[in-house]
mmCIF file of the N, C-alpha and C atoms, coordinates in Angstrom:
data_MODEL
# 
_entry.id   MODEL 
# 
loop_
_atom_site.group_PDB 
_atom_site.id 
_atom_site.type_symbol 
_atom_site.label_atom_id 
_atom_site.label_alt_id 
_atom_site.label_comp_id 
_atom_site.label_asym_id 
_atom_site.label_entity_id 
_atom_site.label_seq_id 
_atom_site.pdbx_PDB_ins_code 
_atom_site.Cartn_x 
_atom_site.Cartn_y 
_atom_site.Cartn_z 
_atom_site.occupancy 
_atom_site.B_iso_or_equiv 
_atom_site.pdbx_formal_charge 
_atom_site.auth_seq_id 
_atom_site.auth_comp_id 
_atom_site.auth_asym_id 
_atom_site.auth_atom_id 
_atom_site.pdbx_PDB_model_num 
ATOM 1   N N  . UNK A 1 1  ? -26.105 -72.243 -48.848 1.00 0.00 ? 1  UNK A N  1 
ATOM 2   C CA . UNK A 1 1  ? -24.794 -71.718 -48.492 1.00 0.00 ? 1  UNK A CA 1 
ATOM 3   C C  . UNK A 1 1  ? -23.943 -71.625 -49.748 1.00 0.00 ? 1  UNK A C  1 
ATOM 4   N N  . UNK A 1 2  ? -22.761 -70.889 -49.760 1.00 0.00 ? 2  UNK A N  1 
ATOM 5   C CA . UNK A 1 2  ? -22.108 -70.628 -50.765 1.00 0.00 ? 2  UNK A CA 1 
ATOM 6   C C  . UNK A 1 2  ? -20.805 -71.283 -50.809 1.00 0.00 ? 2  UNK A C  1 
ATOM 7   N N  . UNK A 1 3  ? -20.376 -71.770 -51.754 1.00 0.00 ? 3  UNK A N  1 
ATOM 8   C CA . UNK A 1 3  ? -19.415 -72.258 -51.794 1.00 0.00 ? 3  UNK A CA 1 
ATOM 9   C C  . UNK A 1 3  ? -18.175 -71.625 -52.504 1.00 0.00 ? 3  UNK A C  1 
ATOM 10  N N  . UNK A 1 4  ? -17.193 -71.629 -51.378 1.00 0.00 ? 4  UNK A N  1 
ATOM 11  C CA . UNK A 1 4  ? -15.844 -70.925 -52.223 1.00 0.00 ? 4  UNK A CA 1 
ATOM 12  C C  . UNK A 1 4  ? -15.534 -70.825 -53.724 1.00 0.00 ? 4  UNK A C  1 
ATOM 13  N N  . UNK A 1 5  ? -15.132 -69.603 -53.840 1.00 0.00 ? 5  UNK A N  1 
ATOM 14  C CA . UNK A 1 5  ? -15.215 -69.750 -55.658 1.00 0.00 ? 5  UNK A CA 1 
ATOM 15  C C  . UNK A 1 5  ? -13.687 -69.613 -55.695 1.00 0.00 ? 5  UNK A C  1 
ATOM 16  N N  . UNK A 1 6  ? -12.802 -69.493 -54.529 1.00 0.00 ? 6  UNK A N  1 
ATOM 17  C CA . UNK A 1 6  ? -11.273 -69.194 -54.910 1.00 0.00 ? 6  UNK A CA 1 
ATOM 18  C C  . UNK A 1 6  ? -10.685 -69.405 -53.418 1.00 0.00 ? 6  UNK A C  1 
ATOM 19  N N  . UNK A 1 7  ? -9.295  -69.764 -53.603 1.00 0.00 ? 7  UNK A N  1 
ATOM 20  C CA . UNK A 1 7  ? -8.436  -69.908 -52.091 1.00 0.00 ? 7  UNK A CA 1 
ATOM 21  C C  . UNK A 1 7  ? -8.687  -68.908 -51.472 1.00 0.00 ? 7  UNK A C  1 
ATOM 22  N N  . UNK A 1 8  ? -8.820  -67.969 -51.561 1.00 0.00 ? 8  UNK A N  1 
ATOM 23  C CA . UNK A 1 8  ? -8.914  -66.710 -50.493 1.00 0.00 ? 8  UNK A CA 1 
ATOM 24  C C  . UNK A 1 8  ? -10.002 -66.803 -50.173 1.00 0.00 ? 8  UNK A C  1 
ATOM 25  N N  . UNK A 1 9  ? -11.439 -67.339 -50.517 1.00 0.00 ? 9  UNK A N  1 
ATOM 26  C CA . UNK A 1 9  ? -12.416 -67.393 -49.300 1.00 0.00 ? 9  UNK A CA 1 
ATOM 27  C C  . UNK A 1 9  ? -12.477 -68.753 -48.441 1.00 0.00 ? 9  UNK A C  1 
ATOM 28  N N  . UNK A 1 10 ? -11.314 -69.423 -48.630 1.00 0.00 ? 10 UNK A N  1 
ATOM 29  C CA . UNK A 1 10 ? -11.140 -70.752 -47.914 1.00 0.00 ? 10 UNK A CA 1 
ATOM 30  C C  . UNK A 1 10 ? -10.472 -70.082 -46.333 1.00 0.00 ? 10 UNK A C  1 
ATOM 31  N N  . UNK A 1 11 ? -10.861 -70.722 -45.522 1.00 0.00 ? 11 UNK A N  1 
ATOM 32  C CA . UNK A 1 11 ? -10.138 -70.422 -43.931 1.00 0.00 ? 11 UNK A CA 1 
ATOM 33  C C  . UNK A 1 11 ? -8.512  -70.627 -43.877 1.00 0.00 ? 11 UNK A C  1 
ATOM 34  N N  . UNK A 1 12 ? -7.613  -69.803 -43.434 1.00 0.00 ? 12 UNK A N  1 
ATOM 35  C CA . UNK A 1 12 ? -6.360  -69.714 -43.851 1.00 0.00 ? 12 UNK A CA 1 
ATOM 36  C C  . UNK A 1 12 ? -5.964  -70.487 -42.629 1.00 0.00 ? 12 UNK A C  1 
ATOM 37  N N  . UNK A 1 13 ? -6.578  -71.243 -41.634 1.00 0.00 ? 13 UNK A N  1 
ATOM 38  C CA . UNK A 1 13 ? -5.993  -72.029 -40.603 1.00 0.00 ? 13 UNK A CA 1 
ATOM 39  C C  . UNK A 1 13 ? -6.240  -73.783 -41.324 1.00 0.00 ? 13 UNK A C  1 
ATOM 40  N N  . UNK A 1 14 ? -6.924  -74.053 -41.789 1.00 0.00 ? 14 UNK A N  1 
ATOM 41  C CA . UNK A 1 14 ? -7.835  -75.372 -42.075 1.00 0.00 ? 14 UNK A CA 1 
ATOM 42  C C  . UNK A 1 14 ? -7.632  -75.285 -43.667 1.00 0.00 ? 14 UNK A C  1 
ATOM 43  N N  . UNK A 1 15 ? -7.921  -74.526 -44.104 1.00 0.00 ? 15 UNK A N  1 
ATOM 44  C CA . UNK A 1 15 ? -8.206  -74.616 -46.026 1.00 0.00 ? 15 UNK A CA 1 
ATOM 45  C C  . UNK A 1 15 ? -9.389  -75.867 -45.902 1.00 0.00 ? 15 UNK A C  1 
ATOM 46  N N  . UNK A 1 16 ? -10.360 -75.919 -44.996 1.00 0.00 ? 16 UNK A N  1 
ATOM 47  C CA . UNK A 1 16 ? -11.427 -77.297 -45.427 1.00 0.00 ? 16 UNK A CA 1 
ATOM 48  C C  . UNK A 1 16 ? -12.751 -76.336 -45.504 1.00 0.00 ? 16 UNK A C  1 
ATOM 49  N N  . UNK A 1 17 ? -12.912 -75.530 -44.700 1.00 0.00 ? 17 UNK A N  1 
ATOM 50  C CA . UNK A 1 17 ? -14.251 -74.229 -44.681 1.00 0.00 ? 17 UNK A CA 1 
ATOM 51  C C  . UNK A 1 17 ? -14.494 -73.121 -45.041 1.00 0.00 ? 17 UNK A C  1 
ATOM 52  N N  . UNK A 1 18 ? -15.255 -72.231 -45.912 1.00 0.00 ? 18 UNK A N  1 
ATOM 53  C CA . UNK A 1 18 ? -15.220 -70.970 -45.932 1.00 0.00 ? 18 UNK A CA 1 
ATOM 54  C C  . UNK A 1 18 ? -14.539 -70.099 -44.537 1.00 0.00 ? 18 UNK A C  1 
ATOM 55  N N  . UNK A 1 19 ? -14.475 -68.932 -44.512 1.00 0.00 ? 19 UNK A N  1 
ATOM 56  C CA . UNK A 1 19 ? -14.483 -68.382 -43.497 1.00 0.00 ? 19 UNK A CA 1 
ATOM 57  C C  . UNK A 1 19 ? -15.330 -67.298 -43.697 1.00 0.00 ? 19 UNK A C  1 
ATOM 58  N N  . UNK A 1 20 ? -15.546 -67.688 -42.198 1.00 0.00 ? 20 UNK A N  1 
ATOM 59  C CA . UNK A 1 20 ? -17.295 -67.651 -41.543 1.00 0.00 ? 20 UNK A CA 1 
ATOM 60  C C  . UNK A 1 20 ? -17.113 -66.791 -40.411 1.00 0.00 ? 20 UNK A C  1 
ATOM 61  N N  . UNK A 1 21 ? -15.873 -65.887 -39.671 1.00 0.00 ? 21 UNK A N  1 
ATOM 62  C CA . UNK A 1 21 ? -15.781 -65.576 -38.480 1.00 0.00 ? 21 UNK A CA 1 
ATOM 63  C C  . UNK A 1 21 ? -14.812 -64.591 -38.750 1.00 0.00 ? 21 UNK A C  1 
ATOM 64  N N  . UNK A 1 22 ? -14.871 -63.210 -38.131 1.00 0.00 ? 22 UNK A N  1 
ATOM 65  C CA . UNK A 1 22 ? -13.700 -62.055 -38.207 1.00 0.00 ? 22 UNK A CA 1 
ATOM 66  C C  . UNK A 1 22 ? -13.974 -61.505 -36.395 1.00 0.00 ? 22 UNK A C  1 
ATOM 67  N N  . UNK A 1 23 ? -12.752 -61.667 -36.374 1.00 0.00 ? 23 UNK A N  1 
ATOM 68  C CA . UNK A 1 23 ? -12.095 -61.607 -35.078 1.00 0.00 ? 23 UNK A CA 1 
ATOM 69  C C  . UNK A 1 23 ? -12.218 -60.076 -34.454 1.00 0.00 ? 23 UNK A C  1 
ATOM 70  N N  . UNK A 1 24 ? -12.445 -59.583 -33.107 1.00 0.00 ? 24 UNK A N  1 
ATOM 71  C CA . UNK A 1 24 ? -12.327 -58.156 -33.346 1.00 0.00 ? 24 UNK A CA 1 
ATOM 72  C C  . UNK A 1 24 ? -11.584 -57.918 -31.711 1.00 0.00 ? 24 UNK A C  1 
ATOM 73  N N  . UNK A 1 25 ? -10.811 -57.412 -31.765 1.00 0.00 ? 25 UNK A N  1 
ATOM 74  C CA . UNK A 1 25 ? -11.022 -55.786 -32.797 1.00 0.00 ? 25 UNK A CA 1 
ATOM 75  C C  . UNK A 1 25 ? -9.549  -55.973 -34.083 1.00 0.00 ? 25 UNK A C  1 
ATOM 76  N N  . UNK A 1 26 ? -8.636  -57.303 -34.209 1.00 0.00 ? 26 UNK A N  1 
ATOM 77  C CA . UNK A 1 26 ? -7.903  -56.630 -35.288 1.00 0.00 ? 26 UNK A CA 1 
ATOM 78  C C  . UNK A 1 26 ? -8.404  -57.224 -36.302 1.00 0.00 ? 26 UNK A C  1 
ATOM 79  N N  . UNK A 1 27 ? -9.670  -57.627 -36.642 1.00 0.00 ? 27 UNK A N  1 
ATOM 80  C CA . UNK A 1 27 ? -9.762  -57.793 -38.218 1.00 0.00 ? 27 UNK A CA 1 
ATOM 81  C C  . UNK A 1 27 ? -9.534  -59.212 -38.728 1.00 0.00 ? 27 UNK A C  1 
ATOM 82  N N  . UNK A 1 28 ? -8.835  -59.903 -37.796 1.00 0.00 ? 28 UNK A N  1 
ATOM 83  C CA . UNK A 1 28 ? -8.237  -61.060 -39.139 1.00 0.00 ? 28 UNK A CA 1 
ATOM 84  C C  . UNK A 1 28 ? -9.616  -61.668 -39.177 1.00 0.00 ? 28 UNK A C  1 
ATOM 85  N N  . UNK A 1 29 ? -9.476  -63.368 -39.891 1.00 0.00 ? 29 UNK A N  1 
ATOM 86  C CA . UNK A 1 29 ? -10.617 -63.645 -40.636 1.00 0.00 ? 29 UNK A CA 1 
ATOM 87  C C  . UNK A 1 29 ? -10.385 -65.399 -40.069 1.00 0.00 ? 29 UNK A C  1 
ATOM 88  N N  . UNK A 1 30 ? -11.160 -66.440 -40.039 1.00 0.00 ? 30 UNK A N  1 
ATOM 89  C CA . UNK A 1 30 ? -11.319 -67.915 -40.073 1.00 0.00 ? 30 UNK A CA 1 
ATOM 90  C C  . UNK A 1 30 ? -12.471 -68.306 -40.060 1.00 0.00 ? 30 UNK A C  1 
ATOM 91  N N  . UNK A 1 31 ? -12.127 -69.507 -40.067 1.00 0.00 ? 31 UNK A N  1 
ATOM 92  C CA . UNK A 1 31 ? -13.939 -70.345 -40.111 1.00 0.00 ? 31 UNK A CA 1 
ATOM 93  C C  . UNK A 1 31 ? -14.340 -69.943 -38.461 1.00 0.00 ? 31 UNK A C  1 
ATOM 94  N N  . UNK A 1 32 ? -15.425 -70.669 -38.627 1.00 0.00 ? 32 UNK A N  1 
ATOM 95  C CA . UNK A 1 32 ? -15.993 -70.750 -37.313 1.00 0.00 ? 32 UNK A CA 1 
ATOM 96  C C  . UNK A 1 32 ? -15.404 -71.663 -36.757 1.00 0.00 ? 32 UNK A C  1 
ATOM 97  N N  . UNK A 1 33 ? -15.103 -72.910 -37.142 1.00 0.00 ? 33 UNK A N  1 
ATOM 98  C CA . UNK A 1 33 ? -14.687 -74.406 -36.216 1.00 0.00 ? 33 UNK A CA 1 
ATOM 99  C C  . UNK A 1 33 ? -13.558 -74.171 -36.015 1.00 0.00 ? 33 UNK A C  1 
ATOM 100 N N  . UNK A 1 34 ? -12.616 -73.548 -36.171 1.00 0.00 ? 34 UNK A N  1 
ATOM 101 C CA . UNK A 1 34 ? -11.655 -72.997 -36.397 1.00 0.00 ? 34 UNK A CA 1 
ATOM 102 C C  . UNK A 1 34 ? -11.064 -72.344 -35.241 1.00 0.00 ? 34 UNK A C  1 
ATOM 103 N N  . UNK A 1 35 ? -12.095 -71.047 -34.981 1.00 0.00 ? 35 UNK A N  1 
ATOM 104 C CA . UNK A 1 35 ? -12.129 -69.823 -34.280 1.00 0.00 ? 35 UNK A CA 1 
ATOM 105 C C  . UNK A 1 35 ? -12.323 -70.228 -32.652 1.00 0.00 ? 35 UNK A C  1 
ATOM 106 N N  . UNK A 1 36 ? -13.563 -70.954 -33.106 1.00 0.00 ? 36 UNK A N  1 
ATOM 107 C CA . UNK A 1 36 ? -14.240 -72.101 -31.585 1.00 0.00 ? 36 UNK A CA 1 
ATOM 108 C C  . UNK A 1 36 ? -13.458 -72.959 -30.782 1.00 0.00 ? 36 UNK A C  1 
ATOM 109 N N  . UNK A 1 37 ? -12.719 -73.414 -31.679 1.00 0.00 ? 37 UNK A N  1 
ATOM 110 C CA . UNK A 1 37 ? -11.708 -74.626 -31.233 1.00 0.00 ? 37 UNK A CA 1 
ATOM 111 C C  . UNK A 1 37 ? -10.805 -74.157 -30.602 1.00 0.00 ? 37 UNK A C  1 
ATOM 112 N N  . UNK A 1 38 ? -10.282 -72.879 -30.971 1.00 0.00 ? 38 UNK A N  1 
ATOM 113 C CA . UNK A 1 38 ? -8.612  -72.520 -30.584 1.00 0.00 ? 38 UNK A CA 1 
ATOM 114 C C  . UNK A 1 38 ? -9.081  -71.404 -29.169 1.00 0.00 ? 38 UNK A C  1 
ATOM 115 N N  . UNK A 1 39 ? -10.250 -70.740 -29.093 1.00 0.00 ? 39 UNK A N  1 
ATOM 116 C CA . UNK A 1 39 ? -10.831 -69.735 -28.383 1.00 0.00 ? 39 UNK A CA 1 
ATOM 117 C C  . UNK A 1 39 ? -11.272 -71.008 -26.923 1.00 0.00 ? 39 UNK A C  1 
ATOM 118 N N  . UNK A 1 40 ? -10.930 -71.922 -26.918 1.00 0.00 ? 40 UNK A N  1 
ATOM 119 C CA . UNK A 1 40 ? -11.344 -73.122 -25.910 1.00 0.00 ? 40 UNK A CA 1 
ATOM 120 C C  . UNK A 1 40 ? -9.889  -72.693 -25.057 1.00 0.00 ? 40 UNK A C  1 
ATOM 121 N N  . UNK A 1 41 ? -8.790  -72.956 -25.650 1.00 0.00 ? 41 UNK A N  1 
ATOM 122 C CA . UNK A 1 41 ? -7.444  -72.877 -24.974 1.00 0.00 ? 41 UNK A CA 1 
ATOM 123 C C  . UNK A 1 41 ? -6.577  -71.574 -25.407 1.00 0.00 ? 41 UNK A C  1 
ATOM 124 N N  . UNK A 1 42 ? -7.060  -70.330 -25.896 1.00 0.00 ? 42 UNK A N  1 
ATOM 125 C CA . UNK A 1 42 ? -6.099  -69.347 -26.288 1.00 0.00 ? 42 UNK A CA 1 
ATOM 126 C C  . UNK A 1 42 ? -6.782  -68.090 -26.531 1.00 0.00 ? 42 UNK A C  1 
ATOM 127 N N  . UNK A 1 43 ? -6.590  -66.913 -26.205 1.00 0.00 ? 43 UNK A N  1 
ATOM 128 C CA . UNK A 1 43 ? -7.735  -65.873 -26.694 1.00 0.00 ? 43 UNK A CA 1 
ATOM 129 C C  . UNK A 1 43 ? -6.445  -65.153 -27.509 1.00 0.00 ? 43 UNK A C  1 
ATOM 130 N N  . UNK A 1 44 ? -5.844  -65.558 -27.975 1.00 0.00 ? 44 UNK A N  1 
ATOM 131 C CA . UNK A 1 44 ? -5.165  -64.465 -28.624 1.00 0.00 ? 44 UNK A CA 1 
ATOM 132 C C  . UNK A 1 44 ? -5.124  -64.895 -30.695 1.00 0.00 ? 44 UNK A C  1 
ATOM 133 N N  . UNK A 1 45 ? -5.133  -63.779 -30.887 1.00 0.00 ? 45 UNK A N  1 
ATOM 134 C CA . UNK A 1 45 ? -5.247  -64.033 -32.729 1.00 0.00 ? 45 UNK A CA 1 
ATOM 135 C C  . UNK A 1 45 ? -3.967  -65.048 -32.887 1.00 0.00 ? 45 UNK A C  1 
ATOM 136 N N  . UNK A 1 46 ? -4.570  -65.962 -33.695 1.00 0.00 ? 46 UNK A N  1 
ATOM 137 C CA . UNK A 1 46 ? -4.035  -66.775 -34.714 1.00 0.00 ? 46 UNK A CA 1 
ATOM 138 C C  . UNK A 1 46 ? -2.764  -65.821 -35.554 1.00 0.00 ? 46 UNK A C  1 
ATOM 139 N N  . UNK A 1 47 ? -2.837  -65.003 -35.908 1.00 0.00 ? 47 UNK A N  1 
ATOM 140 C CA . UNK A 1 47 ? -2.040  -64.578 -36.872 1.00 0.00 ? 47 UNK A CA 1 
ATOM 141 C C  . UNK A 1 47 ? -1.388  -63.357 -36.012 1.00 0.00 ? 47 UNK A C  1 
ATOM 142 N N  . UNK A 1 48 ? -1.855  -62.346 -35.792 1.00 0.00 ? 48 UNK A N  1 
ATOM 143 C CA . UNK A 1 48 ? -1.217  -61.278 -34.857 1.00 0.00 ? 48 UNK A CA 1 
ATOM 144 C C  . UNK A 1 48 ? -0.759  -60.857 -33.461 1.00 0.00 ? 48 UNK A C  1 
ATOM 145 N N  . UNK A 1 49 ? -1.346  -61.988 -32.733 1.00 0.00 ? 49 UNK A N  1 
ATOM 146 C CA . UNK A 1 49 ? -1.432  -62.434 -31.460 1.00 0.00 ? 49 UNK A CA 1 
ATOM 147 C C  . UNK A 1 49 ? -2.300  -61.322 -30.294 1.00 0.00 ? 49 UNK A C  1 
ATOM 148 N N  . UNK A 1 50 ? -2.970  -60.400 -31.340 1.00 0.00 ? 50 UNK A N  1 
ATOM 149 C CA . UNK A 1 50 ? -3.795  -59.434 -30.336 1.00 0.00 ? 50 UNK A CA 1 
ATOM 150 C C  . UNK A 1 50 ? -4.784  -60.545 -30.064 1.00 0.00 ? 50 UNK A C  1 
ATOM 151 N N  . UNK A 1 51 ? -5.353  -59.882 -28.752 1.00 0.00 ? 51 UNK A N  1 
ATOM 152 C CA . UNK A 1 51 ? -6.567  -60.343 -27.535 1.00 0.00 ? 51 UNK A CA 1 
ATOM 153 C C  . UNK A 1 51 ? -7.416  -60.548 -28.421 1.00 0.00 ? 51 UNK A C  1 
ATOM 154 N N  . UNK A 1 52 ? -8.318  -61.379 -28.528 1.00 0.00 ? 52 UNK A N  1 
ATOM 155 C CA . UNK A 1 52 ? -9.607  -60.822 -29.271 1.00 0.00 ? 52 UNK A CA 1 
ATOM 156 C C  . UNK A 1 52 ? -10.999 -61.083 -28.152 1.00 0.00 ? 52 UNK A C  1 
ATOM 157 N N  . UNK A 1 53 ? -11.307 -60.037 -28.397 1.00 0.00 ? 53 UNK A N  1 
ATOM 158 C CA . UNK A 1 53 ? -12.490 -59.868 -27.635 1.00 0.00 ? 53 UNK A CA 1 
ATOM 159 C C  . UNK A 1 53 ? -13.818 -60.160 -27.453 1.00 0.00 ? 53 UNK A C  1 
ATOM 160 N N  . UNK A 1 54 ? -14.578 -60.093 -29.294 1.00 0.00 ? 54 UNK A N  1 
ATOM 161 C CA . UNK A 1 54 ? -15.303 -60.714 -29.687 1.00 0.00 ? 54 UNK A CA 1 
ATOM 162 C C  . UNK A 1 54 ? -14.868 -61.832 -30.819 1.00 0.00 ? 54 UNK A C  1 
ATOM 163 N N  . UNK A 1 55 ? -16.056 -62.391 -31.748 1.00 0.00 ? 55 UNK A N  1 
ATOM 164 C CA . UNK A 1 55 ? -15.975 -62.809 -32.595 1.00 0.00 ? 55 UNK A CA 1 
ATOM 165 C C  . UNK A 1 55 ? -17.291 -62.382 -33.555 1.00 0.00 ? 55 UNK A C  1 
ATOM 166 N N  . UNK A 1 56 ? -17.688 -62.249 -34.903 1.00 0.00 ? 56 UNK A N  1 
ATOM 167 C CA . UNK A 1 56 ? -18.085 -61.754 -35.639 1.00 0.00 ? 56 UNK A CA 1 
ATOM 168 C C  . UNK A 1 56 ? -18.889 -62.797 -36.725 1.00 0.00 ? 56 UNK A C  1 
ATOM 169 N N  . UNK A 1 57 ? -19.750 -62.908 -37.363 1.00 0.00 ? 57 UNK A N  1 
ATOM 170 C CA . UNK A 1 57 ? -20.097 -63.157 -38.436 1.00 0.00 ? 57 UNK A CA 1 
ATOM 171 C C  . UNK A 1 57 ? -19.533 -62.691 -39.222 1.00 0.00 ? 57 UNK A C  1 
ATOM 172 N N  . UNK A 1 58 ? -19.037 -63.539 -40.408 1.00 0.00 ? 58 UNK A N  1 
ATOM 173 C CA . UNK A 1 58 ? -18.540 -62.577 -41.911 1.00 0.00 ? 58 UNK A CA 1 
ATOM 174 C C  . UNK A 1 58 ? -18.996 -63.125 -42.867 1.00 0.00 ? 58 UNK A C  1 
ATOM 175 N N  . UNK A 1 59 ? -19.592 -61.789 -43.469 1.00 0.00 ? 59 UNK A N  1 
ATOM 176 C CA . UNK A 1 59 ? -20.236 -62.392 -45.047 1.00 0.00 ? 59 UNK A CA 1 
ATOM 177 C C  . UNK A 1 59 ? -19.443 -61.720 -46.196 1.00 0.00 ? 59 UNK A C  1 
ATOM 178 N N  . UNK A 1 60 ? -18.992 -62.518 -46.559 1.00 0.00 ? 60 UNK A N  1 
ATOM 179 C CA . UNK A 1 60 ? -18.037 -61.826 -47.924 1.00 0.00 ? 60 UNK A CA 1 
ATOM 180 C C  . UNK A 1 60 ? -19.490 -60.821 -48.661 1.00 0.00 ? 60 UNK A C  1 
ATOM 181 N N  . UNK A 1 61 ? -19.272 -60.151 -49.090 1.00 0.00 ? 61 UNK A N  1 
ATOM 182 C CA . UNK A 1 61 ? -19.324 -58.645 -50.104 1.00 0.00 ? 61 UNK A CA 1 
ATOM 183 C C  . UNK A 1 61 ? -20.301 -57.818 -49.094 1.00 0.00 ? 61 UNK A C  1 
# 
């Protein structure tokens, strides 16, 4: 596994994990433990408050 080379591939909810998970359909970005945890009690984005519908693998490049 890869390890963050800069704050921006750190999870912008936690700063403890890469982020590992993009939300769809608007795009934003978090870890997985992150994504899992809050998707238990809330379906709406962390940051924009759209629905999210799925969740995604993300591999930076």
């Amino acid at each position: 596994s890869h390890m963050p080379t800069s704050e921006e591939d750190l999870c912008p909810i936690c700063y403890a994990h890469p982020i590992s998970a993009v939300f769809q359909p608007c795009g934003h970005k978090s870890c997985k433990a992150c994504i899992n945890q809050h998707l238990m009690n809330n379906k709406d984005c962390f940051f924009c408050k759209t629905t999210i519908v799925s969740v995604e693998d993300w591999e930076k490049g």
